[in-house]
N, C-alpha and C positions, 0 to 999 in steps of 0.2 A: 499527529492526527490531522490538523488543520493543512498541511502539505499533502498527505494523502488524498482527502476530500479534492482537495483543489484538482489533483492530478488525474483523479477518478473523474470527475464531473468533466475534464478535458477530454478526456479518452471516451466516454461516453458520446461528446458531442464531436469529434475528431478522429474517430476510430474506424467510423464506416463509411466513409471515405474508399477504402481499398488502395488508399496512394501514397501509404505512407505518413499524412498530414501529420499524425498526431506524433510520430517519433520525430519528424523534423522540428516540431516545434518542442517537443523538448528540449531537444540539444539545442536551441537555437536560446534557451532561456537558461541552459549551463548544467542541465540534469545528462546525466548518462543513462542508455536504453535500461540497463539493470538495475540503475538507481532508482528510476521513475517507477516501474515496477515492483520496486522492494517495496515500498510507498504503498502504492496502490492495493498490493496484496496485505501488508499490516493494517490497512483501513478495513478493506473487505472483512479482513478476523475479525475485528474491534467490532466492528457495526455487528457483523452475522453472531457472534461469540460473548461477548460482554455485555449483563444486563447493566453496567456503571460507564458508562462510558470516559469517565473523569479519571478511573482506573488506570486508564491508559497512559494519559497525561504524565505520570508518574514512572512511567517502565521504561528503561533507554530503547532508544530507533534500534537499535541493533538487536536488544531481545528480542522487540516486538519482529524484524523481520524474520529472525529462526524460529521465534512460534506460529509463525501465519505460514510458513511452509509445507508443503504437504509430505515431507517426508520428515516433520519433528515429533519426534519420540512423543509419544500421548501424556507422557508423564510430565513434560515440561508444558505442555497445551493445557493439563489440567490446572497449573499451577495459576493460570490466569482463564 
């Protein structure tokens, strides 16, 4: 959760740019383009999706990035 935030609020301030800024400074800090992204999309869920946010806390990085996907089964998205 706390990685996502962080990665979100970077791409917000670093994104419109149009130059790239924000993926260079990823990698530049040891994230991978699809890593940082998995990230930032499991926050997006969490915040938009969960009224508990503490919920999260609790669900391994990898559930949370198959359910913040927009092609995961509604059945698994309901589950959280």
């Amino acid at each position: 959760m706390a990685i996502g935030k962080e990665l979100k609020e970077a791409q917000d301030r670093l994104a419109n740019n149009k130059t790239g800024t924000f993926q260079a400074w990823v990698t530049s800090i040891g994230f991978s383009k699809p890593n940082a992204y998995n990230y930032i999309q499991a926050y997006d869920y969490i915040v938009q999706n969960m009224d508990d946010i503490s919920v999260a806390e609790n669900i391994q990085p990898s559930l949370l990035f198959a359910i913040s996907k927009s092609s995961a089964p509604a059945e698994l998205q309901k589950l959280y």
